[in-house]
C-alpha positions as CSV (number, residue, x, y, z in Angstrom):
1,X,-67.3,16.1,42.1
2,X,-66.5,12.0,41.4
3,X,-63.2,10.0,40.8
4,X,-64.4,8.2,38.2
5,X,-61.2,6.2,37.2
6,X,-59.3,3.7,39.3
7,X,-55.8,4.8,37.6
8,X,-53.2,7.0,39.7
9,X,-50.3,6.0,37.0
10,X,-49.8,5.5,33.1
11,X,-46.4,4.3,31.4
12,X,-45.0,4.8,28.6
13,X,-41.6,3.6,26.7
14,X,-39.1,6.5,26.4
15,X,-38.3,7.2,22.2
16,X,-35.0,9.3,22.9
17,X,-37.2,12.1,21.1
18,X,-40.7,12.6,23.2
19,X,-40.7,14.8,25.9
20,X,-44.6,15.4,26.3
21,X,-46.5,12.4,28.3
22,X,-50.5,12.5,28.8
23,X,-52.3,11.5,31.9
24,X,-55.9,11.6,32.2
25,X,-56.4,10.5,36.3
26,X,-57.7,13.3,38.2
27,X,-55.7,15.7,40.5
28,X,-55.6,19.3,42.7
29,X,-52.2,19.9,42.9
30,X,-49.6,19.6,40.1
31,X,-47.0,18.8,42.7
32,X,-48.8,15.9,43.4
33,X,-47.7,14.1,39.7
34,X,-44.3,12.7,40.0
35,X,-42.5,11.2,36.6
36,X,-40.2,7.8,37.0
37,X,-37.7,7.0,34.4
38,X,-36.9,3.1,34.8
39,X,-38.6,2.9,38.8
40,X,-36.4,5.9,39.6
41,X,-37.2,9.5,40.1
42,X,-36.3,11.6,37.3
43,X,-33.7,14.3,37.5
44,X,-34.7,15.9,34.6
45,X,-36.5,18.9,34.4
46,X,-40.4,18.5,34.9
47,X,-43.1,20.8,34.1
48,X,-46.9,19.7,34.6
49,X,-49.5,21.0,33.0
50,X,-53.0,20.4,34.9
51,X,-56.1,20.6,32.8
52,X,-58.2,23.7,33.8
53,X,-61.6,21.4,34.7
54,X,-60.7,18.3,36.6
55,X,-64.3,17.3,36.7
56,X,-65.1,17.5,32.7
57,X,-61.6,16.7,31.4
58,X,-59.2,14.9,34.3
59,X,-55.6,14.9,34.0
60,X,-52.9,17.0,32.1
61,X,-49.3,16.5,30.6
62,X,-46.0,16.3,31.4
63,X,-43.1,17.7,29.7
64,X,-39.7,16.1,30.8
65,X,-36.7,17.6,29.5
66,X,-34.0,16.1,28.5
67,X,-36.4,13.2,26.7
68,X,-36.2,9.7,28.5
69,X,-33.8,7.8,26.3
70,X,-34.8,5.2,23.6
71,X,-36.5,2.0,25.7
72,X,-36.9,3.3,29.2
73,X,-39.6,2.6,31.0
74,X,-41.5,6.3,31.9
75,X,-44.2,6.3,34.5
76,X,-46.3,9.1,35.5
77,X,-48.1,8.7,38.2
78,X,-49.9,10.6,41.4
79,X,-48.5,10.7,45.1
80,X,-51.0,12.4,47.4
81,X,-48.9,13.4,51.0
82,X,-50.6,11.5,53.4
83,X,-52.6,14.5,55.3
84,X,-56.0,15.8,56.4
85,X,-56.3,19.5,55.5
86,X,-59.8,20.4,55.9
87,X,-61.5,22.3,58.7
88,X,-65.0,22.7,59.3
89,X,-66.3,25.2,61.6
90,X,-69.1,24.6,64.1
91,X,-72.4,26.6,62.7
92,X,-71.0,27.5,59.2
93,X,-72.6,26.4,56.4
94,X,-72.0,23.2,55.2
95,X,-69.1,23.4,52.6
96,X,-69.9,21.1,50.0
97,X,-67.5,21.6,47.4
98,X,-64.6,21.1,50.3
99,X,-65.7,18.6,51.6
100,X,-65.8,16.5,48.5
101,X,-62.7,17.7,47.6
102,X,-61.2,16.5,51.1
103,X,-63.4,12.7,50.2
104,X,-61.9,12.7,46.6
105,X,-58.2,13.4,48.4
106,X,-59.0,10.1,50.5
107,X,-60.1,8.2,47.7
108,X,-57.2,9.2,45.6
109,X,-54.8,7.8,49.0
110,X,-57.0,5.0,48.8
111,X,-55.9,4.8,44.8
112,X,-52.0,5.0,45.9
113,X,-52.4,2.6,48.5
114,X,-54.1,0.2,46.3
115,X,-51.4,0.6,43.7
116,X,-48.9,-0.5,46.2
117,X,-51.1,-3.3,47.8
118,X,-51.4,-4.4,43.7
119,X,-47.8,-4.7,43.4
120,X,-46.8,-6.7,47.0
121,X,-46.5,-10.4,47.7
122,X,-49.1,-11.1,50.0
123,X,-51.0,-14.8,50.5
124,X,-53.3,-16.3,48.2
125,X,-57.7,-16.4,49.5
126,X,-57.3,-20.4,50.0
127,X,-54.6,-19.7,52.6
128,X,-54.5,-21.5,56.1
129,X,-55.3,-19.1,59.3
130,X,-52.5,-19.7,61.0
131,X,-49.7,-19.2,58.6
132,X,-47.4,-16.3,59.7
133,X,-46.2,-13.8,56.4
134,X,-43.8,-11.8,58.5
135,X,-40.3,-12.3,57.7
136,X,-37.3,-13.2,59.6
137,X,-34.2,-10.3,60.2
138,X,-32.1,-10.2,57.2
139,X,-28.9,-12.0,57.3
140,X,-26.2,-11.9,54.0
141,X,-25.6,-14.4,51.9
142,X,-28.8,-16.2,53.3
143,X,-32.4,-17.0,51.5
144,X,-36.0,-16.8,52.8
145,X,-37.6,-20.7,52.9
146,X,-40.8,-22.0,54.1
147,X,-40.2,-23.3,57.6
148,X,-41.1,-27.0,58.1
149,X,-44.0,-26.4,59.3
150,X,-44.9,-24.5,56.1
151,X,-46.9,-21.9,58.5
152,X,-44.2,-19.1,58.2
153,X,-41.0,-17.7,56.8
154,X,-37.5,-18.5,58.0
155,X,-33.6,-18.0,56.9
156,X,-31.7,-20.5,54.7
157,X,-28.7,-22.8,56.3
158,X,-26.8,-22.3,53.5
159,X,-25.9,-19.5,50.7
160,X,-27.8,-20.2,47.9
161,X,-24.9,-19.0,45.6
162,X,-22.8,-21.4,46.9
163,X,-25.2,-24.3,46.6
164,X,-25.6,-23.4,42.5
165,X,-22.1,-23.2,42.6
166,X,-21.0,-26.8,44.0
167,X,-23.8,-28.1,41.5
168,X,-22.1,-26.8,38.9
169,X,-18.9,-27.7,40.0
170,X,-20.0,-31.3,40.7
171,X,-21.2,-31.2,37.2
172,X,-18.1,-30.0,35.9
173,X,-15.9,-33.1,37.5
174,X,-18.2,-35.5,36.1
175,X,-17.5,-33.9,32.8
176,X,-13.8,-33.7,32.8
177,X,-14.1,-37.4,34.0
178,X,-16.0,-37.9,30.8
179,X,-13.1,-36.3,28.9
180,X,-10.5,-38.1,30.4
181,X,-12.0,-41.2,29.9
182,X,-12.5,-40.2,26.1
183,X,-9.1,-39.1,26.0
184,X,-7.8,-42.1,26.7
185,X,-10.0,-44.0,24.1
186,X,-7.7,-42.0,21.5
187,X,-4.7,-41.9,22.8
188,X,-5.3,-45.9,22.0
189,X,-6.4,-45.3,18.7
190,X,-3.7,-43.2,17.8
191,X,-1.2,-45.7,19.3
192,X,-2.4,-47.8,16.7
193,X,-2.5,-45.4,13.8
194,X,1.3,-44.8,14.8
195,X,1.7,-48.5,14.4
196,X,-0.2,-48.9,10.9
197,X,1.9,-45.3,10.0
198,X,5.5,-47.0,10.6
199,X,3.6,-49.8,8.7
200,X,3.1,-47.5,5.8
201,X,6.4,-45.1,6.1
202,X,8.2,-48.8,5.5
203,X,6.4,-49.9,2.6
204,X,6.7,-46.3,1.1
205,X,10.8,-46.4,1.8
206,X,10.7,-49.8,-0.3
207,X,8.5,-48.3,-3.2
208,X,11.0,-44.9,-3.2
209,X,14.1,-46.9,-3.8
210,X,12.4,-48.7,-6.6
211,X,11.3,-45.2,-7.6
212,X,14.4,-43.8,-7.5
213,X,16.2,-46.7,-9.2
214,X,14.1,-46.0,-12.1
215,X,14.4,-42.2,-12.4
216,X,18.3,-42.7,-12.3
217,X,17.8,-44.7,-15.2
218,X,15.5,-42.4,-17.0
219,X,17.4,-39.5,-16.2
220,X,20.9,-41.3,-17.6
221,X,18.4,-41.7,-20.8
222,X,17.0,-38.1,-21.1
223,X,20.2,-36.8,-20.3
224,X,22.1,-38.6,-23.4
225,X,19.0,-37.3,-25.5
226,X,20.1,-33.8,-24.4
227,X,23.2,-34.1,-25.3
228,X,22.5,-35.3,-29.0
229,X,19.5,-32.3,-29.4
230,X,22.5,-30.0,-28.0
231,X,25.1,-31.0,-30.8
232,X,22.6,-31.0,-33.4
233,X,21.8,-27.5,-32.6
234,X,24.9,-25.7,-32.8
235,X,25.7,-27.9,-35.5
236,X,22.8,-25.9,-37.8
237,X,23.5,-22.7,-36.1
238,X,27.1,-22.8,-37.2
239,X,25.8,-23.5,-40.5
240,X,22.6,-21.0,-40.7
241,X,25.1,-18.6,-39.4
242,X,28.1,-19.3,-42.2
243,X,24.9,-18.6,-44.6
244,X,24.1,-15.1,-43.1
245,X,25.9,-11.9,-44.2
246,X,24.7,-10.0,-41.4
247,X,25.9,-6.3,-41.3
248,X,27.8,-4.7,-38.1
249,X,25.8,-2.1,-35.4
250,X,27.6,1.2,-34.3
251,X,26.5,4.3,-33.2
252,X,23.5,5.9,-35.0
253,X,21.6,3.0,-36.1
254,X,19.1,2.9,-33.4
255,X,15.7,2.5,-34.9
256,X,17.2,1.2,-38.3
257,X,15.1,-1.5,-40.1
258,X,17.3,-4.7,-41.7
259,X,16.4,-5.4,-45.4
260,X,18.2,-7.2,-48.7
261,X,20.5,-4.5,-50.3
262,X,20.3,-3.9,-53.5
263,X,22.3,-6.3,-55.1
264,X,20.8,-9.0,-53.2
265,X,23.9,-10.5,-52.0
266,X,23.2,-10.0,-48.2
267,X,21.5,-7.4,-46.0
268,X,22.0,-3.7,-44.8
269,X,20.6,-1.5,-42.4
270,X,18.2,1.2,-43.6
271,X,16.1,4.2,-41.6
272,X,12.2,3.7,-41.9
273,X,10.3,6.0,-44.1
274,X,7.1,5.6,-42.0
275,X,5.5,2.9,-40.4
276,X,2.0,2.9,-41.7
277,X,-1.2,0.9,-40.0
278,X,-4.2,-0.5,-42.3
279,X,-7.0,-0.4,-41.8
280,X,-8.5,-3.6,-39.9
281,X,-10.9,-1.8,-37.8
282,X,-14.4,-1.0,-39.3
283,X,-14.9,1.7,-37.0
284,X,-12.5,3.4,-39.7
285,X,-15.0,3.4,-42.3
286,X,-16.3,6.4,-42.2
287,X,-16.4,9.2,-45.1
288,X,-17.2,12.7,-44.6
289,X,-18.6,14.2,-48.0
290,X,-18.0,17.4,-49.2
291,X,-20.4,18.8,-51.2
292,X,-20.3,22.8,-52.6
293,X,-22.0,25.7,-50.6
294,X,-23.5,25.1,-47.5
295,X,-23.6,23.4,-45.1
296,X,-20.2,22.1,-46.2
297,X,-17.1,23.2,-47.3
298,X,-17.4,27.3,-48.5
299,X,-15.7,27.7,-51.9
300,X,-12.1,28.9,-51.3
301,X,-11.9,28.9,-47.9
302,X,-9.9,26.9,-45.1
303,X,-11.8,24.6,-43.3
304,X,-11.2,22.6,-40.1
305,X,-11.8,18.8,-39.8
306,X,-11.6,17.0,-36.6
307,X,-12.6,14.1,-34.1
308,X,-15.4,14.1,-32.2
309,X,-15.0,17.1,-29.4
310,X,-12.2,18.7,-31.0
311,X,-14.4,22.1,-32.0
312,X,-13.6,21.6,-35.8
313,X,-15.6,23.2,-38.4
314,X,-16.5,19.5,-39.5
315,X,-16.2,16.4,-37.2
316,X,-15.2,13.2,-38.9
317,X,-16.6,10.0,-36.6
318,X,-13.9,8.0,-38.3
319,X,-10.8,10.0,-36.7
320,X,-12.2,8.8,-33.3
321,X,-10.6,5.7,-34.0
322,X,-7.3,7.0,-35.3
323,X,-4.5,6.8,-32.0
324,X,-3.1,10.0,-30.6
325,X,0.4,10.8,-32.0
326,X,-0.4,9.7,-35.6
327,X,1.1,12.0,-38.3
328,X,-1.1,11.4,-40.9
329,X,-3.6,9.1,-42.5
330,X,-4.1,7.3,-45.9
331,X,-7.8,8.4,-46.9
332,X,-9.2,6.8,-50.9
333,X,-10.2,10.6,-52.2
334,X,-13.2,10.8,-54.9
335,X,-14.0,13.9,-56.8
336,X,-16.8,14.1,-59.1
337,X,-17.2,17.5,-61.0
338,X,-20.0,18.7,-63.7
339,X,-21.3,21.5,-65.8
340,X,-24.4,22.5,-67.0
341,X,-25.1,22.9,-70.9
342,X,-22.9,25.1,-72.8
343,X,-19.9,25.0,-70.5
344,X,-16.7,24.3,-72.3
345,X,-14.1,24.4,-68.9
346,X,-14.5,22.0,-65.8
347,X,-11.7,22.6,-63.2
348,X,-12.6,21.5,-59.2
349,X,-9.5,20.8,-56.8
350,X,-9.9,19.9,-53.3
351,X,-6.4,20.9,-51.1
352,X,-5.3,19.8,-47.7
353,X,-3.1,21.0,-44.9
354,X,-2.1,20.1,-41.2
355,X,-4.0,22.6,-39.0
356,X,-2.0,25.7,-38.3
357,X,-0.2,25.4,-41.3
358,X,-0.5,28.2,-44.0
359,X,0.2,26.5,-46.9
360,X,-1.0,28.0,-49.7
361,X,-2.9,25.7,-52.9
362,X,0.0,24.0,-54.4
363,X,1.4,20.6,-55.6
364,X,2.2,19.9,-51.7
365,X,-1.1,20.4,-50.0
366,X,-3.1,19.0,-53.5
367,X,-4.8,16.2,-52.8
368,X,-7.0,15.7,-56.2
369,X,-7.9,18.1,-59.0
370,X,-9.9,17.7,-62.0
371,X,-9.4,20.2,-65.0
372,X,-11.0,19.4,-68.7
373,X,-11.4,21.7,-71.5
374,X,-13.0,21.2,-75.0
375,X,-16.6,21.2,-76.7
376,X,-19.5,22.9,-74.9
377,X,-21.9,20.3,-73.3
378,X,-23.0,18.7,-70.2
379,X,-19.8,17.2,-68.2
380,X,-19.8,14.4,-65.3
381,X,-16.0,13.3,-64.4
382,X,-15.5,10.8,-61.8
383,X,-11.6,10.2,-60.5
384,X,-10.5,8.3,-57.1
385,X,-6.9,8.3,-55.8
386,X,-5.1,7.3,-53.0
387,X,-3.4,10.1,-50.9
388,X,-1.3,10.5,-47.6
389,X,-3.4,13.6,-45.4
390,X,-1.0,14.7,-43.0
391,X,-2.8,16.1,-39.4
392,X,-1.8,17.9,-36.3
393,X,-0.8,16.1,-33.2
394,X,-4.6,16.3,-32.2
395,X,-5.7,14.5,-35.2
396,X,-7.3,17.4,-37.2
397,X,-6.2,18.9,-40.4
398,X,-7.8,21.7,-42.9
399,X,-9.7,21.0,-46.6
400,X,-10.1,23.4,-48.8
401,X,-11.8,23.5,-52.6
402,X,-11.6,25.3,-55.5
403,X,-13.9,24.7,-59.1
404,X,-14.7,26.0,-62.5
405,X,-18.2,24.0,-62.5
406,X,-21.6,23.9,-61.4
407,X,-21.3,20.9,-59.7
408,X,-18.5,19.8,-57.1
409,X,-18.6,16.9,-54.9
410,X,-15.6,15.2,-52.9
411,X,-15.6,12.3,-50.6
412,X,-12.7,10.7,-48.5
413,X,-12.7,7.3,-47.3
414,X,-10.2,6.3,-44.2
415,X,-8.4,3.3,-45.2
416,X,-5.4,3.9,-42.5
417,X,-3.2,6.0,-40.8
418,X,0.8,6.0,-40.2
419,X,3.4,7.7,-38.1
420,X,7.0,9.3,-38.9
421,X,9.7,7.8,-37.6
């Protein structure tokens, strides 16, 4: 057996999170390893784990629980107790294995001792013989000096703490006699900015007099220009207002519009028959055709139209930009109807209603028809018009079309929409 390492300690910095440390010095006895957090014995919990051959693989591990906290300083290190535990008896054999064991317990003291001697103040190899390292009985609030000999090691006079602090303070007078004398540089100065100030506040006095002299004048002026401006004014309101046959307000006319009456002598009130918005907005230019079969309009049936996320039958893009709360909208409606050869009658009507309502085909919920009779041939009619669709209060409403013909096609075209009143 050999101590093949110099080392009785290792560090490491504590992570908040590790609790296993390595060592890899050699030992007998687990109680030997001691673990330091920061120079102080741990009070953790310590367990040790020693390798099972020293000889081939020195060293172990340490688990300390809790883990050493983030940036301490964790040292593991061995302390052999100072003793001599090995007895050899006259005549026996010679026990080698104990007997290195007892030299590698000495050599690991010797490692401890070392360590401690490594970490001392102690003179340097070029010192004299006669100097004297051993220090003089601690009294407080002194410090250890060079006596003036410089051969040993004596107390301080004075308190050391004291000294810094009558530097410092001597250094603080000299400052404050710094500021004072600086202070006093501009207390001069500003004695004579008060004196160029009074300076200025008179010559400013003198130049608001003037000031105000003039203003008085102007305002005198400005004031006789109002005055005319004033009489002008109700001179033409008195006669715009002899000019105006304006009719009385009472109860019930809230929301009334003002227009020429009929005889154009003056003006009367009159109740709105819709306000009505065109359309400005190119985002409203939008058509949904209609063409027979699917996948558009079924002959004869009810179908839903709607904005975007409604759940209609048929979304209409252009109704996204149509305000919540509009009754209806103004759509440009073109139906184009045909026949094959050898068809004498073309009929095709396209119908519309809020949604909800059961209207039936009629003159109300018509919105164009087409219906031509006469000699047998190949028909292609064309008509546009211009209709009011009325809608629910979530902007959707129901188409519906009917047609003698093999060919039906319709298309709307938003122009605007309008509200009741």
């Amino acid at each position: 057996m050999t101590v093949e390492t110099t080392n009785n300690r290792i560090n490491y910095t504590g992570d908040g999170a590790t609790e296993d440390f390595a060592f890899t010095f050699k030992t007998f006895d687990e109680n030997t390893i001691k673990v330091y957090e920061d120079n102080v014995l741990t009070v953790g919990a310590v367990t040790v784990s020693l390798n099972s051959n020293q000889d081939l693989a020195p060293g172990g591990s340490v688990n300390v629980v809790p883990a050493p906290a983030i940036d301490v300083v964790v040292s593991v290190k061995r302390e052999e107790i100072l003793s001599q535990g090995v007895d050899y008896t006259t005549g026996d054999q010679f026990p080698a294995d104990t007997h290195e064991g007892a030299l590698d317990k000495l050599t690991f003291i010797d490692q401890q001792q070392q360590d401690e001697l490594d970490r001392t103040a102690k003179g340097g190899n070029d010192a004299g013989a006669g100097v004297d390292y051993t220090l003089p009985l601690p009294i407080a609030g002194k410090a250890i000096k060079w006596n003036a000999t410089a051969d040993g090691f004596e107390n301080s006079t004075e308190d050391p703490d004291n000294s810094v602090a009558l530097a410092q303070q001597a250094v603080l007078d000299a400052q404050a006699q710094v500021v004072l004398a600086a202070a006093q540089v501009v207390l001069c100065q500003a004695e004579v900015v008060n004196a160029q100030t009074e300076v200025a506040n008179a010559q400013a006095e003198v130049a608001l007099a003037a000031a105000q002299a003039v203003a008085a004048d102007a305002s005198r002026v400005l004031a006789e220009a109002a005055q005319a401006a004033a009489e002008a004014a109700q001179t033409a309101a008195e006669a715009a207002a002899a000019g105006v046959n304006l009719p009385s307000v009472g109860a019930g006319d809230a929301a009334k519009l003002l227009r020429v009456n009929g005889a154009e002598t003056g003006f009367e009130l009159d109740s709105p028959i819709g306000d009505f918005c065109n359309n400005e907005n190119d985002n409203l230019m939008s058509a949904v055709v209609l063409d027979c079969g699917s996948p558009d309009l079924a002959a004869s049936t009810w179908e839903s139209v709607g904005p975007t996320g409604s759940g209609a039958d048929h979304i209409w893009t252009a109704l996204d930009s149509v305000p919540d709360g509009a009754d209806f909208i103004e759509v440009d409606v073109y139906i184009r109807v045909g026949s094959a050869p050898a068809q004498t009658e073309v009929y095709g009507g396209l119908y519309s209603r809020p949604l909800g309502s059961v209207s039936s085909t009629n003159r109300t919920t018509n919105l164009q028809e087409l219906h031509l009779e006469g000699n047998s041939g190949t028909w292609r009619i064309t008509q546009r018009k211009t209709r009011k669709l009325k809608m629910d209060t979530n902007r959707m409403f129901e188409l519906r079309y009917s047609m003698i013909a093999n060919i039906l096609n319709a298309e709307l075209l938003l122009i605007g929409y309008g509200y009741n009143r």
